[in-house]
C-alpha positions in Angstrom: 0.0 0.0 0.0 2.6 2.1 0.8 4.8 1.8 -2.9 1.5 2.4 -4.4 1.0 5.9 -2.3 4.3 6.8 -3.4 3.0 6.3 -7.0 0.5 8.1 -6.9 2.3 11.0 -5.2 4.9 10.7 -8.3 2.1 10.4 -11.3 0.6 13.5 -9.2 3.5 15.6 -9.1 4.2 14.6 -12.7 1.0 15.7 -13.8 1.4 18.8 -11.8 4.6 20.0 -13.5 3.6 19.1 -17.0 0.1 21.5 -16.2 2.9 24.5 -15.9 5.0 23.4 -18.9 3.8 26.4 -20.9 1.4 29.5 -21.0 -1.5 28.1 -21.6 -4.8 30.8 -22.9 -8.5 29.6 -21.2 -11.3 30.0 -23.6 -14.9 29.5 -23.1 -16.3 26.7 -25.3 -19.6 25.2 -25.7 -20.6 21.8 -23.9 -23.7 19.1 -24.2 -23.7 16.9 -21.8 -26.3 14.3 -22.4 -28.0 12.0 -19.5 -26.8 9.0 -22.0 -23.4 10.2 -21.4 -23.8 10.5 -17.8 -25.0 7.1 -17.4 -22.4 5.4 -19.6 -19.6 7.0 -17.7 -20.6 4.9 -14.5 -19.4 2.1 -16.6 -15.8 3.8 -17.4 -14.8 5.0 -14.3 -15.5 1.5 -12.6 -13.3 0.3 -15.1 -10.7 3.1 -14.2 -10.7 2.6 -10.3 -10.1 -0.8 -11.0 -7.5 -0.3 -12.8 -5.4 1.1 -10.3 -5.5 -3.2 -8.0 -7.9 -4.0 -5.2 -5.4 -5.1 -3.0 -3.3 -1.8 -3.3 -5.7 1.1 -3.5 -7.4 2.3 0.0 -10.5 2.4 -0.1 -11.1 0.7 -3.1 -14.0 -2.4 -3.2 -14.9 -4.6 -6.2 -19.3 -4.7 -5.6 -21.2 -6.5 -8.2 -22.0 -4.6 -11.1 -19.4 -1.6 -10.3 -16.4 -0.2 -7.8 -16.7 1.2 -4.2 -14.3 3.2 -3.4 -13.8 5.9 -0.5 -16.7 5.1 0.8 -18.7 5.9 -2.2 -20.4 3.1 -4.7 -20.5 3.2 -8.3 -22.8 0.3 -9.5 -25.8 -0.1 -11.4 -26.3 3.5 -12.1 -29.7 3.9 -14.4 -30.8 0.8 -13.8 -32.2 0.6 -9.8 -32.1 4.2 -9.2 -33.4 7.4 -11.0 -31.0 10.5 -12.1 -32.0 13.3 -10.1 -28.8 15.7 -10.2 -25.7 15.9 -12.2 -23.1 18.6 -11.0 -20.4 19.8 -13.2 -17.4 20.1 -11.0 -14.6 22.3 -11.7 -12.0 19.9 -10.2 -11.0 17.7 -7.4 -10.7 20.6 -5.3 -14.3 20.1 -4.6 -13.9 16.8 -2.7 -13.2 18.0 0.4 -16.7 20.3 0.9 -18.8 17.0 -0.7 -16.8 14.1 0.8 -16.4 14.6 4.5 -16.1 11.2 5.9 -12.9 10.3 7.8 -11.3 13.6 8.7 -10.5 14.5 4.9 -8.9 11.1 3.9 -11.4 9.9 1.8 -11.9 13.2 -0.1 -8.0 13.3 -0.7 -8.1 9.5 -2.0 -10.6 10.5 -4.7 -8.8 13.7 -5.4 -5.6 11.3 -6.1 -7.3 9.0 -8.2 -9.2 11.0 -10.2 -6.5 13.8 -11.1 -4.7 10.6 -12.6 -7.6 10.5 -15.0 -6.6 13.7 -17.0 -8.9 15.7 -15.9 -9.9 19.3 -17.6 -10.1 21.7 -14.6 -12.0 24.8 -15.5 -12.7 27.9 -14.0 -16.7 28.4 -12.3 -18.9 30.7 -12.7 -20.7 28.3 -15.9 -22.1 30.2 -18.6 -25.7 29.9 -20.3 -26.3 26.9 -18.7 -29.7 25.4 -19.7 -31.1 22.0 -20.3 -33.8 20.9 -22.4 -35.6 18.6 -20.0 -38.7 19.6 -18.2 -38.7 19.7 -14.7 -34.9 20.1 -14.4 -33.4 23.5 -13.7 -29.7 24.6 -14.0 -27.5 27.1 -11.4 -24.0 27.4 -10.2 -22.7 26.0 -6.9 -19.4 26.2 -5.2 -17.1 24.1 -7.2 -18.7 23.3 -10.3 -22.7 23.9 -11.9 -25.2 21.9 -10.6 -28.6 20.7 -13.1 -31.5 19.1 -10.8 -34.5 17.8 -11.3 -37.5 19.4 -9.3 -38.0 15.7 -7.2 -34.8 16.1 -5.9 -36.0 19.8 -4.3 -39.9 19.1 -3.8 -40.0 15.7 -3.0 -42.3 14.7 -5.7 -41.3 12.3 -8.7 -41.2 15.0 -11.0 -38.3 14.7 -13.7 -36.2 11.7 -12.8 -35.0 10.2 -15.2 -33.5 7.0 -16.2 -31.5 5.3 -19.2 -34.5 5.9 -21.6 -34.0 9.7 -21.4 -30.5 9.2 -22.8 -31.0 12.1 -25.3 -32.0 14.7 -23.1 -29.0 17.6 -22.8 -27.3 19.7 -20.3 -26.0 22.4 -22.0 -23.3 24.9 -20.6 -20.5 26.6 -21.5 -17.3 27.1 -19.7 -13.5 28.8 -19.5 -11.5 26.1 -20.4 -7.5 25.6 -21.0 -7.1 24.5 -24.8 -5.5 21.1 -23.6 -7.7 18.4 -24.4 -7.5 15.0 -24.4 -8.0 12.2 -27.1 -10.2 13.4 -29.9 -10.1 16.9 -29.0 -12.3 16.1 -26.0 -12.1 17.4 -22.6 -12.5 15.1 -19.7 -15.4 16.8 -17.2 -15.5 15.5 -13.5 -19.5 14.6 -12.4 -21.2 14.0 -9.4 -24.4 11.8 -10.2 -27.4 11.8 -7.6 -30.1 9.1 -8.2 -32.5 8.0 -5.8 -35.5 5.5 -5.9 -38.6 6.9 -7.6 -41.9 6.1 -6.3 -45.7 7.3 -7.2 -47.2 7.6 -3.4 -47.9 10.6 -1.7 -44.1 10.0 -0.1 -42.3 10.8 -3.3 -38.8 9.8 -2.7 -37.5 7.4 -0.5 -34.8 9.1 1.4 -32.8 6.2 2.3 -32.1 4.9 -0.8 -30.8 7.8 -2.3 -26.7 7.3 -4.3 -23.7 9.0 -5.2 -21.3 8.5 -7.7 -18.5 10.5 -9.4 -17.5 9.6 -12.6 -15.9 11.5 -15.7 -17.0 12.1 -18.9 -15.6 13.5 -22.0 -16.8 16.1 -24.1 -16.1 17.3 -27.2 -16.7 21.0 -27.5 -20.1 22.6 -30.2 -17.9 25.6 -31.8 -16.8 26.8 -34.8 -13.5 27.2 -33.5 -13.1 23.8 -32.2 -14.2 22.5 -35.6 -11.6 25.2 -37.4 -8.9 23.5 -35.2 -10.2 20.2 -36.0 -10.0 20.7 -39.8 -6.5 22.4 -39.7 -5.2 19.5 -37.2 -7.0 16.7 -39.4 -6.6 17.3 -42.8 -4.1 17.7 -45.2 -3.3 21.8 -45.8 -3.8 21.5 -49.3 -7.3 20.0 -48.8 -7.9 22.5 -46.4 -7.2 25.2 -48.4 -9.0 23.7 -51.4 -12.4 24.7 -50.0 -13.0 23.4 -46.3 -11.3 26.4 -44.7 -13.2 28.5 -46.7 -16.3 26.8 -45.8 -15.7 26.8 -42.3 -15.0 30.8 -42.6 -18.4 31.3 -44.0 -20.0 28.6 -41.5 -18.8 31.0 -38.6 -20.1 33.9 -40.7 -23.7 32.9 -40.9 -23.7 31.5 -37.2 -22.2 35.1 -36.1 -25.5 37.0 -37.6 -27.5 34.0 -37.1 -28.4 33.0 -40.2 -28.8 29.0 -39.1 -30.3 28.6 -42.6 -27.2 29.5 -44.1 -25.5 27.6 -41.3 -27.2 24.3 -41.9 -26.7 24.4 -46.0 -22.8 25.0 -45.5 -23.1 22.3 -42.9 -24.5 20.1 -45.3 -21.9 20.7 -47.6 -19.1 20.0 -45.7 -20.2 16.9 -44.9 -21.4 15.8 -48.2 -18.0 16.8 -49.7 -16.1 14.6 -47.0 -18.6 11.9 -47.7 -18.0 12.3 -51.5 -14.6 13.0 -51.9 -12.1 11.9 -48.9 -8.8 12.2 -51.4 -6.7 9.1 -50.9 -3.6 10.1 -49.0 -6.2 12.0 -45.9 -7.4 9.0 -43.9 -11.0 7.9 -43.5 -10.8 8.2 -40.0 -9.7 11.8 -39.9 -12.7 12.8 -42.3 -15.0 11.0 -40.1 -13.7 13.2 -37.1 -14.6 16.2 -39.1 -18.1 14.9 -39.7 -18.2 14.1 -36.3 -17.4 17.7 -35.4 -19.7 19.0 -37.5 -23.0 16.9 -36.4 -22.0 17.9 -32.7 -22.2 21.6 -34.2 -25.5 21.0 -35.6 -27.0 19.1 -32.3 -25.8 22.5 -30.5 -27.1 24.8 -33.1 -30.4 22.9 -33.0 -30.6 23.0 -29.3 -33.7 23.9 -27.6 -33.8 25.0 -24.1 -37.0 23.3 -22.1 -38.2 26.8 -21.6 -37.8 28.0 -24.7 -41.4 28.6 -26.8 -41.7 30.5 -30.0 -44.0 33.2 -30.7 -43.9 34.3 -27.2 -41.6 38.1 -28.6 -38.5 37.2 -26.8 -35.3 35.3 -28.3 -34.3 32.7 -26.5 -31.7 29.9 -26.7 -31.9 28.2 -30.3 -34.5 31.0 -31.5 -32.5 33.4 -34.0 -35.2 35.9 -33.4 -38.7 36.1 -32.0 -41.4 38.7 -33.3 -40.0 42.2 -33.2 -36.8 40.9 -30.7 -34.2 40.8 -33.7 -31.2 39.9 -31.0 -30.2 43.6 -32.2 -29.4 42.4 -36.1 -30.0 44.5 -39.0 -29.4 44.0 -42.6 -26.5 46.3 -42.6 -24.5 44.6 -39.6 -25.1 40.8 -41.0 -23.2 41.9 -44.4 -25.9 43.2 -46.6 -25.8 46.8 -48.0 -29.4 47.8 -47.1 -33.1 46.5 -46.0 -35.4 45.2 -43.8 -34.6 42.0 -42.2 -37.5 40.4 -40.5 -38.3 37.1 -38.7 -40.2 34.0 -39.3 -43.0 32.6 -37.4 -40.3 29.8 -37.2 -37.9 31.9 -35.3 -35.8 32.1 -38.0 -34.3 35.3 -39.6 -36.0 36.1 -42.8 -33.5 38.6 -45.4 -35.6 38.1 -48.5 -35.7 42.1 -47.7 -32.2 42.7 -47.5 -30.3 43.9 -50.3 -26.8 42.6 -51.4 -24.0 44.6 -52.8 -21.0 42.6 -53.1 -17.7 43.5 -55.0 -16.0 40.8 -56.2 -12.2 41.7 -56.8 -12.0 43.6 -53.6 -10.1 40.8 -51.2 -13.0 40.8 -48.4 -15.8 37.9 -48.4 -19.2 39.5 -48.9 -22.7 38.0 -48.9 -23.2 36.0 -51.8 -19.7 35.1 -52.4 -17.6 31.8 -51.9 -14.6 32.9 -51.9 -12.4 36.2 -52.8 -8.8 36.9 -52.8 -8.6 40.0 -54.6 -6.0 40.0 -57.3 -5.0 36.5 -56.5 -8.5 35.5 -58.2 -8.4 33.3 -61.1 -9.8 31.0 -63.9 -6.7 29.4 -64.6 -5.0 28.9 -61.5 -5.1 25.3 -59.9 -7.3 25.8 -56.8 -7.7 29.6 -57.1 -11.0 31.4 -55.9 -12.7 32.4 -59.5 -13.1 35.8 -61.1 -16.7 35.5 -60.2 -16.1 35.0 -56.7 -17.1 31.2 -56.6 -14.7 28.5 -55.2 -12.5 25.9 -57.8 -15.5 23.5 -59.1 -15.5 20.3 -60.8 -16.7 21.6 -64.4 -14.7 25.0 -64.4 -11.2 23.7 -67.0 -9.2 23.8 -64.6 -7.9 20.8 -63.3 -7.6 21.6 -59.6 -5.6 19.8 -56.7 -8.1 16.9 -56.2 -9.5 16.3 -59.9 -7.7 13.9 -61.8 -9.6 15.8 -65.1 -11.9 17.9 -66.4 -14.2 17.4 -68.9 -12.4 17.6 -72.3 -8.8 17.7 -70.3 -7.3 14.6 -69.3 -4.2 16.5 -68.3 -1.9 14.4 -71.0 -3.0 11.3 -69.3 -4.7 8.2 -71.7 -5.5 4.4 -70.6 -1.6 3.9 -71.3 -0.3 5.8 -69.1 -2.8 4.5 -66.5 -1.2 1.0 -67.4 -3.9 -0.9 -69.1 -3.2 -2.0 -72.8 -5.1 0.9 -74.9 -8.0 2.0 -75.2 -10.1 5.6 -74.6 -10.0 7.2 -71.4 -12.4 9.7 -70.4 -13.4 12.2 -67.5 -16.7 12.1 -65.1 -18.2 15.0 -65.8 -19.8 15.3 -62.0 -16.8 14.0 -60.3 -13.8 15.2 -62.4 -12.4 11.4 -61.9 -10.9 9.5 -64.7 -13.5 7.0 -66.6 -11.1 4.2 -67.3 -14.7 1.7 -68.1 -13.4 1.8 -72.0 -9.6 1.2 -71.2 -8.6 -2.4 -72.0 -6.2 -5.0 -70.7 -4.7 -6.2 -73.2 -1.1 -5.4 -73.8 
């Protein structure tokens, strides 16, 4: 027991020094956690404690179906008991105020273990933090942000929840250091409340109420973490063939709240992926990209539980509500002039705002792709056109990722492909080389 103190002491300190190996800039960044998420992680962090021996660790217990350790029992989580809170916590510095048992010992054990688990400390008050579910309510506590559901304050079964709400979401946002772990994910410490739920008069049954803390990872719902996931991901030249670009105009629309705009360009990028992962970018990396950009849309499309349309005042996942325009005008979204309204959807509406883009002039305007000034061409591999509009299969020129265009094969014929003869030809919606008329024999 003792060697594996000192262990933990050293993996500790280690952990410690590499936190201070550089300057490191906090940013606030968007987070969903979902009560699938919080359930699932019961699972993991068994599987964690474990890992660190039953014989060695104090205070740790293998119990059927999970871990006990400090004093504290993670096991069947979801299944016997309903989730009626989930706190956020800002760090292991919270476990001495919530674990008080044995002067202080037990909250230090958990602090031990669980900064060995790469934890993303971050700094409280929580921001715009909502959540979807009825009955559930959101506020900050010391050492973290705490959601709960109304049984766990009233005594009343009233929003406890169990695996079959896995979808609902707890939506905050938070000042976090850019250091994440695997995935670009950052690695969130939880305290989970669940208690029996019952339909009498009684409500709750005090007695059999649980704790557990767990971790979780989350991946962050912003266009900046989805810039630094294309530039990290993908080739530069692919990025600079169109998905940078994209991305640009993606935080464009999202920035005046045009989610219309938002979702086609969405659509795009994920389509393009889909459609066209060159060969020498692995699969894996594109699919990390689509990942990101489906965890965009599930924040963009988020609905808080006491959101409601119609009712004059923007709210979370509304762009606008009647007259409440959230302060946005034609003029300061990009157009020249107008009247910008808003749908009964809660949508923006600029059907009466009037574009005047100059093309040429080096700064992205509505309406435009793309435009690099005097760097714009028709000939130029890649190049952003003369008309404003990104490199397209179709436009002559063969660009980075076409192996053709239509009537250009770039000097290439089924020879030179290394069949026999033959006549080679280009896909006119793809810009790949039709080799279906080339022949084997040599």
């Amino acid at each position: 027991m003792r060697g594996l103190r000192q262990t933990l002491r050293s993996l500790a300190l280690a952990l410690g020094l590499l936190a201070w190996a550089g300057p490191a800039v906090a940013e606030i960044m968007t987070f969903h956690l979902t009560v699938g998420d919080a359930l699932a992680s019961v699972g993991r962090t068994n599987a964690f404690l474990a890992s660190l021996g039953t014989k060695n660790a104090r205070g740790l217990k293998l119990v059927p179906g999970g871990t006990k350790f400090a004093g504290l029992t993670c096991a069947g989580f979801g299944d016997v008991y309903a989730l009626a809170s989930v706190k956020v916590l800002a760090g292991t510095g919270a476990f001495p105020s919530l674990v008080t048992t044995k002067r202080g010992r037990d909250a230090q054990t958990l602090a031990t273990a669980f900064g060995l688990a790469g934890l993303t400390t971050w700094a409280p008050p929580a921001l715009d933090a909502e959540t979807d579910l009825q009955f559930w309510s959101a506020a900050n506590v010391p050492h973290g942000l705490a959601f709960t559901a109304e049984a766990l304050l009233t005594g009343t079964d009233s929003g406890l929840l169990d695996a079959s709400d896995g979808a609902g979401i707890f939506r905050f946002r938070a000042n976090v250091p850019p250091t994440a772990v695997a995935g670009g994910a950052h690695r969130f410490l939880v305290e989970l409340i669940g208690r029996t739920s019952s339909n009498d008069s009684g409500g709750l049954v005090a007695f059999a109420e649980q704790r557990c803390f767990t971790f979780v990872d989350l991946v962050p719902l912003d266009v900046g973490a989805l810039e630094r996931l294309v530039d990290e991901t993908l080739p530069q030249a692919y990025v600079q063939n169109g998905l940078a670009t994209r991305v640009q105009l993606l935080n464009s629309a999202l920035g005046r709240r045009d989610f219309s705009t938002a979702l086609e360009i969405m659509a795009y990028i994920v389509g393009h992926l889909i459609a066209r992962t060159p060969d020498h970018a692995e699969p894996a990396a594109a699919r990390r990209v689509v990942t990101g950009v489906f965890d965009l849309r599930r924040g963009l499309d988020f609905r808080a539980a006491t959101a409601q349309c119609g009712n004059g005042t923007r709210e979370t996942g509304e762009a606008c509500d009647g007259a409440d325009l959230g302060g946005f005008t034609c003029e300061n979204t990009g157009y020249a002039s107008g009247t910008l309204s808003c749908e009964p959807s809660c949508f923006l509406n600029f059907d009466g705002c009037v574009a005047n883009p100059v093309c040429g002039n080096g700064v992205l305007e509505i309406n435009e792709e793309c435009d690099n000034g005097g760097q714009n061409s028709d000939s130029v591999p890649d190049a952003c056109r003369t008309d404003c509009k990104r490199s397209y299969c179709g436009d002559g020129v063969i660009d980075i990722f076409e192996d053709c265009e239509p009537g250009n094969l770039g000097g290439f014929n089924c020879v030179e492909l290394g069949y026999g003869g033959g006549t080679l030809k280009c896909d006119k919606e793809y810009c790949e080389f039709d080799d279906e008329n080339c022949r084997d024999d040599f």
